[in-house]
C-alpha positions as CSV (number, residue, x, y, z in Angstrom):
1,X,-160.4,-145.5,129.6
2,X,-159.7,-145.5,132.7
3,X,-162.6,-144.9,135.9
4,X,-160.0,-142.7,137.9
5,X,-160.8,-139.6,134.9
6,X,-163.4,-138.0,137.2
7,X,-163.3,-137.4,141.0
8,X,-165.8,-135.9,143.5
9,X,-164.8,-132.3,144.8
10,X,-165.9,-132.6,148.0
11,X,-164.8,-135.8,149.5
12,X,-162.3,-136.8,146.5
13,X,-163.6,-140.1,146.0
14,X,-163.5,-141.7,141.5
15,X,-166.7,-141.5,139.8
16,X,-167.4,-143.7,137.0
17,X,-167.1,-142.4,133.6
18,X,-171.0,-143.2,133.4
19,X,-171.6,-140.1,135.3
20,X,-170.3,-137.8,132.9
21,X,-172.2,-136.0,130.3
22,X,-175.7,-136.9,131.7
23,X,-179.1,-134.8,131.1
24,X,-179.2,-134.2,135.0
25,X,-176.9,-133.6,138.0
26,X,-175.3,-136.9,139.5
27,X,-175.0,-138.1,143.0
28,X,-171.5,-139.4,144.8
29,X,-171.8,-143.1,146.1
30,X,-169.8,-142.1,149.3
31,X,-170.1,-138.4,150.5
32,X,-174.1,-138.1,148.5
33,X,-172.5,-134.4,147.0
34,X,-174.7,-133.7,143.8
35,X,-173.1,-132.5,140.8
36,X,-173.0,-132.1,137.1
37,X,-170.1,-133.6,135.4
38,X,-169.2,-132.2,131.8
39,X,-166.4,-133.5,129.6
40,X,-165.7,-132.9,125.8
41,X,-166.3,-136.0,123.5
42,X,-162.9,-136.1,122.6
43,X,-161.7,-137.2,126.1
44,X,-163.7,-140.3,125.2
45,X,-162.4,-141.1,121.7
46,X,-159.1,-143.8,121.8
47,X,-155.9,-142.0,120.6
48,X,-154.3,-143.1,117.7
49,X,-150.6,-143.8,116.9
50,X,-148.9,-141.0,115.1
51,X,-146.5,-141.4,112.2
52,X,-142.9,-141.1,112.0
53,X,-141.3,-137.4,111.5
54,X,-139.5,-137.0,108.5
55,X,-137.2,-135.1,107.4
56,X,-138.2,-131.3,106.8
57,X,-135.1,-130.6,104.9
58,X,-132.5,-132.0,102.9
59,X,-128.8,-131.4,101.5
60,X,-130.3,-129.0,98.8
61,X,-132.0,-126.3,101.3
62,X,-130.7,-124.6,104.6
63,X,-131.8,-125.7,108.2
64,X,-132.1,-123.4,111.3
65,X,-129.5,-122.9,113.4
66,X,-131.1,-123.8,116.5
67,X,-133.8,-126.3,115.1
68,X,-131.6,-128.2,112.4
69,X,-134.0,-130.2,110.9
70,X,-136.2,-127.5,110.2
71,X,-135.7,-125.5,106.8
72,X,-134.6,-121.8,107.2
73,X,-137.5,-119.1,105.8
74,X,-135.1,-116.0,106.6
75,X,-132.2,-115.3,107.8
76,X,-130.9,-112.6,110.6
77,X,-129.9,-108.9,109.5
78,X,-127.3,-108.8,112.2
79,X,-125.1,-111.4,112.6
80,X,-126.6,-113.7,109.4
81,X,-127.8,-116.5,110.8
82,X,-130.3,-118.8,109.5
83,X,-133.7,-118.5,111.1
84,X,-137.0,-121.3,110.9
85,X,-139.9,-120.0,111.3
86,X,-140.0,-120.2,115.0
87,X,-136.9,-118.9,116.1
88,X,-137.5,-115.4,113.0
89,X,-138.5,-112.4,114.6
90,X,-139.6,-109.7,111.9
91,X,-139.5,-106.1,113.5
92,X,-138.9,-103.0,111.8
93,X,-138.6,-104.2,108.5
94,X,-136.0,-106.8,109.1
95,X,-135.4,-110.1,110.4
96,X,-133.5,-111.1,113.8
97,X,-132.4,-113.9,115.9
98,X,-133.7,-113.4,119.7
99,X,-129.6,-113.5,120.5
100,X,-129.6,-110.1,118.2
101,X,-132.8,-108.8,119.5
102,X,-131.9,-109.0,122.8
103,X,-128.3,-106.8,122.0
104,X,-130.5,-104.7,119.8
105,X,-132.8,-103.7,122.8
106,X,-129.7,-103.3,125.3
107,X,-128.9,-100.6,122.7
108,X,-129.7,-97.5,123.9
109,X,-129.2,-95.7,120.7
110,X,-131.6,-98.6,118.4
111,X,-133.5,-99.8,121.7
112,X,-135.6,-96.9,121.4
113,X,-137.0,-98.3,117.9
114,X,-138.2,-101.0,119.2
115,X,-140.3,-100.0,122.0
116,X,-143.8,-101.3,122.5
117,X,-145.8,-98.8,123.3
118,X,-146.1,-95.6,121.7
119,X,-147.7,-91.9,122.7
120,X,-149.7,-90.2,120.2
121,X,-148.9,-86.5,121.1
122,X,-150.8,-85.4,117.8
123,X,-154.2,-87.0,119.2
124,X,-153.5,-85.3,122.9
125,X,-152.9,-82.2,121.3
126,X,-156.3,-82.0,118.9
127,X,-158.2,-83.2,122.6
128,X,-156.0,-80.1,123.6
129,X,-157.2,-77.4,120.8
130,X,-160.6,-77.7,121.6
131,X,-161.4,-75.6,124.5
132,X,-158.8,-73.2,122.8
133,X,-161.1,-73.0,119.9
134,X,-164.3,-72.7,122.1
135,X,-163.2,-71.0,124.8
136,X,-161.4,-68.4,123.0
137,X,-159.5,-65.2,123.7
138,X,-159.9,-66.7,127.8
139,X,-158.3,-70.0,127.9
140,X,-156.3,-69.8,123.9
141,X,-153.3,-68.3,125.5
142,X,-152.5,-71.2,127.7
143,X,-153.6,-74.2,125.3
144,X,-152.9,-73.1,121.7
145,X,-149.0,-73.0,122.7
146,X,-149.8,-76.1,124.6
147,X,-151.2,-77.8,121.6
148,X,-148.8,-76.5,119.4
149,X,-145.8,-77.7,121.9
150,X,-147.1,-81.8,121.7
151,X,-147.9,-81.2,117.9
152,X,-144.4,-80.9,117.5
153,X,-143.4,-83.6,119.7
154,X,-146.0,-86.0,117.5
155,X,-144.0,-84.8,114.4
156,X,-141.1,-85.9,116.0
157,X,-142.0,-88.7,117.8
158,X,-141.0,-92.2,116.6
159,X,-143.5,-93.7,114.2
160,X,-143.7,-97.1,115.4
161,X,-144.0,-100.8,114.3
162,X,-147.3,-100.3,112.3
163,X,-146.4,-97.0,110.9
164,X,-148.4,-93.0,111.4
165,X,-148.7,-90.7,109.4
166,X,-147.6,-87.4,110.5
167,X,-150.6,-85.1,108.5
168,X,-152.8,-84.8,112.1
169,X,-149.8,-83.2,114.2
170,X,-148.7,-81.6,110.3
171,X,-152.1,-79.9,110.8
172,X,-152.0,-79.0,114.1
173,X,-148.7,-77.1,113.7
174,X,-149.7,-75.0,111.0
175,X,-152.9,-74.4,112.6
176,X,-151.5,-73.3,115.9
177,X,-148.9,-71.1,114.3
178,X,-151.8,-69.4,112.1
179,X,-153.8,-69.0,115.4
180,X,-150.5,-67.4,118.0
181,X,-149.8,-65.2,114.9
182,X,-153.4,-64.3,115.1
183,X,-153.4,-63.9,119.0
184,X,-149.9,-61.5,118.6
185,X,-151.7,-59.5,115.7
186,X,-154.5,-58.6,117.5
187,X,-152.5,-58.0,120.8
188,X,-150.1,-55.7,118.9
189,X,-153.4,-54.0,117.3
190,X,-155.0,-53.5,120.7
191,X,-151.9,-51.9,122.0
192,X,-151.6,-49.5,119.4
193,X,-155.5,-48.6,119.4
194,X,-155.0,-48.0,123.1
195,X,-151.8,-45.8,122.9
196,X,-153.4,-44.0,120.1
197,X,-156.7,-42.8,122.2
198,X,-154.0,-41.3,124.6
């Protein structure tokens, strides 16, 4: 190995390999800096020759398009072509080529599948129905239809790589509903109790 592996940081001066991986810090011969020098053992061990590559496919299977000599594991559901592992990209259920992806995301209309992050309206509007449950007749006029406005947009909203499930926001809908209905019933009551004392 050779002695120029290790060099001081102060004055930039090669230190043996002896100095490395000692019990205690080391001094530099020429600028006296003291330091400890740490390498991994493998930096020490003598490479070895690798063999040959063969051949990773052969007249009976299909290669890659881009990497020939590797064998094709899917193949693009856009334009067909055959994808190694390396060049496959599985979204959504399918497989594409980076060529397709890439005209896939200019697509405004299917570019919006494949966005990478995702709000969860559902969760804001549960956060939301709490001091409309707690606080109520005072504050459930202006969150319940709040609530009820971003469970509805978590219904609709798209569900994502990974997948949602839609029973949160499903809740929160009927719940809200259930709870304006209430809030119009006893409005509508109140009225009526008033106008009748007249």
């Amino acid at each position: 190995m050779a002695h120029d592996v290790l060099i001081c940081e102060r004055c930039h001066t090669f230190l043996p390999l002896s100095a490395a991986n000692r019990n205690g810090p080391v001094s530099c011969d020429r600028c006296s800096a003291v330091m400890t020098v740490d390498i991994f053992p493998a930096a020490f061990r003598a490479t070895e020759n690798g063999s040959d590559g063969s051949v990773l496919i052969d007249s009976e299977n299909a290669g890659c398009y881009i990497h020939e000599e590797r064998p094709a594991v899917a193949s693009c559901g856009s334009c067909g072509k055959f994808l190694c592992s390396l060049c496959d990209v599985a979204l959504l259920d399918d497989h594409y080529c980076t060529n397709c992806l890439e005209a896939l995301q200019a697509d405004p209309g299917k570019g919006a599948q494949l966005r990478s992050e995702y709000r969860r309206w559902e969760v804001l509007a549960a956060w939301l129905s709490l001091p409309a449950l707690l606080f109520m007749p005072f504050l459930f006029v202006f969150f319940s239809p709040a609530a009820l406005v971003l469970a509805v947009m978590g219904w609709h909203a798209p569900r994502g790589p990974v997948g949602r499930p839609r029973l949160l926001a499903g809740l929160l809908i009927v719940a809200h509903l259930l709870l304006i209905g209430l809030m119009i019933a006893f409005f509508i009551v109140g009225i009526l109790s008033v106008l009748g004392e007249l």
